[in-house]
N, C-alpha and C positions, 0 to 999 in steps of 0.2 A: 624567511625567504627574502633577498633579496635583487632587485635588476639592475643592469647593466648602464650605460648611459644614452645605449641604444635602442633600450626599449627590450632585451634578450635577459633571460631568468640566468642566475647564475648556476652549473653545473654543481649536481650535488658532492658530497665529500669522495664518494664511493668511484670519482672519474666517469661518470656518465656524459655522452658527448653533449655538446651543445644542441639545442633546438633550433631548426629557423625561426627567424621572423616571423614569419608568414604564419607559425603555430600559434594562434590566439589561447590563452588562459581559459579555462569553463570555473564555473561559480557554482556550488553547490550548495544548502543549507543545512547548515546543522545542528540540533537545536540546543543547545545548553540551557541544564534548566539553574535560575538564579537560588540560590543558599536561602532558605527560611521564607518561602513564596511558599508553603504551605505548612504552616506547623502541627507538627505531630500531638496529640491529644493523649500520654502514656498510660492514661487509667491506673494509676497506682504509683506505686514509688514510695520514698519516706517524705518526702513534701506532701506529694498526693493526699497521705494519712494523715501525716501530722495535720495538714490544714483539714482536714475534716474534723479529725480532734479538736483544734481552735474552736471550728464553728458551734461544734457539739458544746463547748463548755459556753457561746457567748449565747445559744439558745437555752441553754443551763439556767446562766442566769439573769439572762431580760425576759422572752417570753415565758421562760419556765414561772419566773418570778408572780410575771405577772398574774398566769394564770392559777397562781395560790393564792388568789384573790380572796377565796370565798373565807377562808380562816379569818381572814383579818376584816368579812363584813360581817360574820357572825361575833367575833371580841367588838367590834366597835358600835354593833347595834346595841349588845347587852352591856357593854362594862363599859367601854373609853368615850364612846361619841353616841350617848344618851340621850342628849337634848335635841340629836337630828332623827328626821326617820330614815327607814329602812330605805326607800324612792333614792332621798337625799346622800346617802352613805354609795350607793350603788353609785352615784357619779365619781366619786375615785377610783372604780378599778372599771368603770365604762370609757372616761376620761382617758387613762393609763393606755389602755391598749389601743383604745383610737388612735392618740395619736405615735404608739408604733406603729401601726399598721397604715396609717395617713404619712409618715414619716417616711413611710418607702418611695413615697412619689419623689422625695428631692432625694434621699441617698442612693436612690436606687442609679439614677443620671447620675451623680456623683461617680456612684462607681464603677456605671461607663466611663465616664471622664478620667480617670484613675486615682480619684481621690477615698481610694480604697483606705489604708494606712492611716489617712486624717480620719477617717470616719470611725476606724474601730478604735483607737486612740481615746478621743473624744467622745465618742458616746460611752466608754468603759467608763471615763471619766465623771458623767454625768450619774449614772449608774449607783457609782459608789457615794458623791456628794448625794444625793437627794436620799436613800437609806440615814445616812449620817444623819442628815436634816431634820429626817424624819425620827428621829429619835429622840429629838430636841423638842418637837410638839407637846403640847400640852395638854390634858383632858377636855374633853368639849369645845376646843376649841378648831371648830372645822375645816377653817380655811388656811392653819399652819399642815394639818395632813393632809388638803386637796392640795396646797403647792407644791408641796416635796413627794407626795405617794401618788399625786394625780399625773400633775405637770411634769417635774425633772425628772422625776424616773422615767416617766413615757417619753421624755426628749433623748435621756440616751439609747433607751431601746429603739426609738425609730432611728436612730442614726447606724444602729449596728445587724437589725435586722436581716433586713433583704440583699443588704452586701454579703454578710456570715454564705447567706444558702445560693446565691448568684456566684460566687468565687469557684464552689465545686465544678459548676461547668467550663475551669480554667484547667483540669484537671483530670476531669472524665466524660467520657463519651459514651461508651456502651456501657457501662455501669455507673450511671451517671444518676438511675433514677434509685438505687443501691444506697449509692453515696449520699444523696439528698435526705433518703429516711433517714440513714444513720444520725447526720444533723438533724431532722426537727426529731427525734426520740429523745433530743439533750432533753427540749421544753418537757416532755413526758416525767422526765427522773427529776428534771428539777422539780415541778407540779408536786412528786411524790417526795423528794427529801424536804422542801422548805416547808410544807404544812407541819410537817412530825416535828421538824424543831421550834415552827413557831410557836403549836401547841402545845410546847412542852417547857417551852421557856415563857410563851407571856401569862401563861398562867401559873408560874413558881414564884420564888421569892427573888426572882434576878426585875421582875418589873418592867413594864412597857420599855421605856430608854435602855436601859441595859441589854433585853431579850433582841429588839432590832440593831443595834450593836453589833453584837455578835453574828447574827444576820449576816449583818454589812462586811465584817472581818468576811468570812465565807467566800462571799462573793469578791470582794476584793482582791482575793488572791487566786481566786480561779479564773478572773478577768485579764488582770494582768499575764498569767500562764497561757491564757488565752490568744491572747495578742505576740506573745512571740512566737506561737507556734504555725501561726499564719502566715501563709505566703501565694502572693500573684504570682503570677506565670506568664501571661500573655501579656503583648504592650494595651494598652487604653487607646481606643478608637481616635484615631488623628481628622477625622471627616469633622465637619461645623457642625457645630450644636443645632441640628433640629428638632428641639422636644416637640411643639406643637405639629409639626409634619408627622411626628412618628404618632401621636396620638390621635389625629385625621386618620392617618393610615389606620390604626386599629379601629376607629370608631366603626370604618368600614366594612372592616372582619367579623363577618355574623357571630360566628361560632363562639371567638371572642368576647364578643359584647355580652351575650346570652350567658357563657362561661363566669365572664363580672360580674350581671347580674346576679345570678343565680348564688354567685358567693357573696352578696351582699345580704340577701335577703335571706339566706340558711345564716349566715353571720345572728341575725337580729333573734334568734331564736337558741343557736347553740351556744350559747352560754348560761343560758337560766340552770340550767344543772352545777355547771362550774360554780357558779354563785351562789346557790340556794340550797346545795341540795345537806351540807352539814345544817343551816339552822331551820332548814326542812324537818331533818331528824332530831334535832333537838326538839323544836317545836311538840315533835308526835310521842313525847315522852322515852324517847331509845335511851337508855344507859349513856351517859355524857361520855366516860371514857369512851366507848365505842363512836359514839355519835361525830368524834372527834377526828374521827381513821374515815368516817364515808368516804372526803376527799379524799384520802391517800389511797382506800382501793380504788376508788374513781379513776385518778390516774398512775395506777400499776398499772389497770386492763387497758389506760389509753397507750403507756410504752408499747407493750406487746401489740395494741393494733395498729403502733406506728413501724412498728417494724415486720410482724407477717404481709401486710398488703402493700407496703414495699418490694417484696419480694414475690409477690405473688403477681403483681403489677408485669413483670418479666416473661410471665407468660400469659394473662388474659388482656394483657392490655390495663393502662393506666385511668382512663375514660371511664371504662367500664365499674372498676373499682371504687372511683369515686360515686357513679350513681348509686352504687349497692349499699355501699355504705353510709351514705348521705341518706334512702330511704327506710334503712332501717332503723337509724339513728332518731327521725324525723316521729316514727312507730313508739319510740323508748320515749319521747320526751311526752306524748301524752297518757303514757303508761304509767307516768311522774303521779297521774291522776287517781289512782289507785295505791299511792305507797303511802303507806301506813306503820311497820312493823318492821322489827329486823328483816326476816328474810328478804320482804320487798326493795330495802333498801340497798341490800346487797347486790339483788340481780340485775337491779335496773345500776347498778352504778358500775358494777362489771361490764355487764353489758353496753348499755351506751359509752362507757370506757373505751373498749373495744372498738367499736364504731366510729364514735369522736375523733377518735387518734388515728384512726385510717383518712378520716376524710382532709385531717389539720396536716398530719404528714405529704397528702401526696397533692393538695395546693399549688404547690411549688413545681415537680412536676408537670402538672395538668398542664398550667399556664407556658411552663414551658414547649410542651406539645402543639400548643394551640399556637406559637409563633414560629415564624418562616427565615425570619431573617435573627441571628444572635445577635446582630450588636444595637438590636432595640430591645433584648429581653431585660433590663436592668429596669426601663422605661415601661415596657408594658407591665409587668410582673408588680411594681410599685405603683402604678397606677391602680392595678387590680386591687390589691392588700388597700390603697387610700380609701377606695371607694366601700371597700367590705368593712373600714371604719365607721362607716354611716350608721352600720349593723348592730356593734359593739357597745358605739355611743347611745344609738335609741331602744336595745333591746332592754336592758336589765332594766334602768331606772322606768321603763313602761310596765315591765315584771313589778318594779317595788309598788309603783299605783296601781297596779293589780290586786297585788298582793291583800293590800292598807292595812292597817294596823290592829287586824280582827286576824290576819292571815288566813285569808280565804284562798287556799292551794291550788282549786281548780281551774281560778281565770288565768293566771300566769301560764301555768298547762298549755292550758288550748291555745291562747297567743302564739305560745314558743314553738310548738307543735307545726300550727298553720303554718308560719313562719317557714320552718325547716322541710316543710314535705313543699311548700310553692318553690325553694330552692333547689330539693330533688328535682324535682319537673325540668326547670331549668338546664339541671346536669343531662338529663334522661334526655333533652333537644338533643345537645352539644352533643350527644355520643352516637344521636344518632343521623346528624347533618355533618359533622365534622370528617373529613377525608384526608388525611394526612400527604404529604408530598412524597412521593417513592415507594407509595405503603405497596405490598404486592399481597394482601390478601387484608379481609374482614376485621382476623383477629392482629391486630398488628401490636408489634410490638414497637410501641411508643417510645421506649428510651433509647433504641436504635433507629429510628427514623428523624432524632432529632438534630438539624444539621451544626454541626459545631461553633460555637461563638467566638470566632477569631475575628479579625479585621477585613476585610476583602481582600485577598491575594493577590498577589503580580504575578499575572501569568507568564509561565516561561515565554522566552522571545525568541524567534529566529536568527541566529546568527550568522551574518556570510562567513565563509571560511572559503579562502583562496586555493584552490589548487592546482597545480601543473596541469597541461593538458596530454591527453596519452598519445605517444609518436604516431 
């Protein structure tokens, strides 16, 4: 529209006459809303999946790895690393997953920051060198497998960690807490494939070097697959780095804090089974070839309880799940105290299986529930997992001087036990002080109340828009 030099609107095309002077303009507003001021969350797609597939294969193989610990501290008590005890051996796979799980605190900001890409790159990277390395070790020689199996490998898994299971909520929203099991069930299958091969090759005629080798081949190509299947979605938060604001701000999050605690302290206890529980059976005289499989039933029943209470999470709520199964879990590890015999062996490894993998699966989750704002979950989430490294590091190697060298079964027990049921308790506050934002009843559902982790939006603006005035 344009005016005259008089100050008079020019007549439209259609021959409508001219307006006086005298007829002033009215102004009305209208709002146009600006393009990607709030981004859609599509829950699904072939990115959606593929990147879940990514994450499933990088929990495959860093934490799945890890937590096949226990194969390789029963080979190295009895055959490779001899000369250390049982206390001293448990610091490689205590070591290991500390600092994944400690590792979260910097890649977790990383990949707020968007150094997603470098992260899973690199820490694949690390991954595959420190296996290699690790193959390269020599017998009794401690401190070539605490660098490579303690150190580098736990350097590239904390770098790939809590980015892999953070990226889904670039992704999905209301099946968002779906999507998360489906990634940590990788660590379950890995947990269950890497024992069966390790035990089946470092005890043949391929030999320590050789048997992790091939290990490493595995992993190497499911890392790499891994990484191209991955893909961001949303841009990386453009606000200033405030980590220590964002961690003041949690510190003052009850719910939160108690939520960390609680996973710190269940941390220090839930792994004596992971660890112990083949040269547990071996120790009690079971059949070696079976004794061999505990872990691998161990974690079968932990896949399946990572993924029923994933999905059961959808309707009782995620909070809830986690207490249930954190105290029954907490019941199985002093049950540890009474296993003697196949059948014992079995039930209690199904079972706390079960349980284990419910509570490891929905972590990620919980912690997500427990924060209000998304673009600190990167930050709170990895602080959590640092701090549950506390657990990791000082549980087992207290199990092994428990334990000593008589294997006295019952002090480790009761330790692990206490440990994990003062954890439940913890959970059991949180579910029951926690009030979620927007919840409209008791039983909420957690994975749609959780508010989406984009950037903070530009809200549509008011636009003048000029119009004629009516004659």
């Amino acid at each position: 529209m344009t005016t005259s030099s008089t100050g008079q609107y020019s007549a439209a095309a259609s021959g409508q006459e001219k307006r006086p002077e005298s007829a002033e303009p009215t102004i009305t507003l209208e709002v146009l809303p600006r393009p990607n001021s709030t981004p859609v969350i599509p829950d699904g797609g072939f990115r959606a999946w593929a990147t879940v597939a990514g994450s499933f294969l990088i929990m495959f193989c860093g934490f799945g790895y890890g937590s096949s610990f226990g194969v390789y501290q029963d080979f190295y008590v009895r055959e490779y690393l001899v000369t250390s005890s049982s206390s001293a051996i448990s610091w490689i796979g205590s070591v290991n997953i500390f600092i994944i799980l400690a590792g979260g605190f910097i890649s977790g900001r990383l990949h707020d920051r968007g150094y997603f890409y470098p992260l899973m790159w690199g820490g694949s990277f690390f991954i595959i060198l420190s296996l290699f390395m690790l193959s390269l070790a020599r017998p009794n020689q401690f401190y070539q497998v605490f660098l490579a199996h303690g150190i580098a490998n736990g350097i590239g898994g904390g770098m790939t960690y809590v980015p892999c299971v953070a990226i889904i909520s670039h992704h999905f929203q209301r099946r968002r807490a779906l999507a998360m099991t489906i990634v940590a069930s990788g660590s379950s299958l890995g947990a269950v494939i890497h024992p069966i091969m390790l035990n089946n090759t470092l005890r043949s005629n391929l030999g320590f070097g050789n048997a992790v080798r091939a290990s490493a081949g595995l992993v190497s190509g499911l890392l790499i697959l891994a990484c191209l299947l991955l893909r961001t979605r949303l841009p990386p938060s453009k606000e200033p780095l405030h980590m220590w604001q964002t961690l003041k701000k949690a510190g003052r999050d009850v719910p939160y804090v108690v939520g960390t605690f609680g996973l710190v302290i269940f941390t220090t206890g839930y792994y004596y089974p992971l660890f112990f529980l083949q040269l547990n059976a071996v120790e009690h005289g079971i059949d070696s070839t079976f004794a061999f499989y505990a872990l691998v039933i161990m974690n079968s029943a932990s896949a399946v309880g990572r993924i029923l209470p994933g999905i059961l999470s959808q309707r009782v709520g995620i909070k809830l799940m986690v207490t249930v199964a954190s105290g029954l879990g907490s019941i199985l590890i002093f049950a540890m105290i009474a296993m003697h015999d196949l059948p014992s062996v079995v039930s209690i490894g199904v079972l706390y299986g079960f349980f284990a993998g419910g509570v490891a699966t929905l972590m990620g989750p919980l912690f997500t529930v427990l924060t209000d704002d998304m673009t600190e979950l990167g930050t709170r989430m990895g602080a959590a997992f640092a701090f549950s490294g506390v657990g990791i590091l000082l549980g087992p190697p207290i199990d092994g001087v428990l334990l000593t060298d008589h294997f006295v079964w019952w002090r480790p027990a009761v330790f692990s036990g206490t440990m994990a049921g003062v954890g439940f308790l913890c959970f059991l506050t949180v579910l029951i002080i926690h009030k979620p934002r927007g919840a409209v009843s008791d039983n909420d559902k957690d994975s749609e109340l959780v508010p989406v982790p984009v950037p903070v939006p530009i809200p549509a603006t008011p636009v003048p828009v000029l119009t004629e005035a009516e004659p």
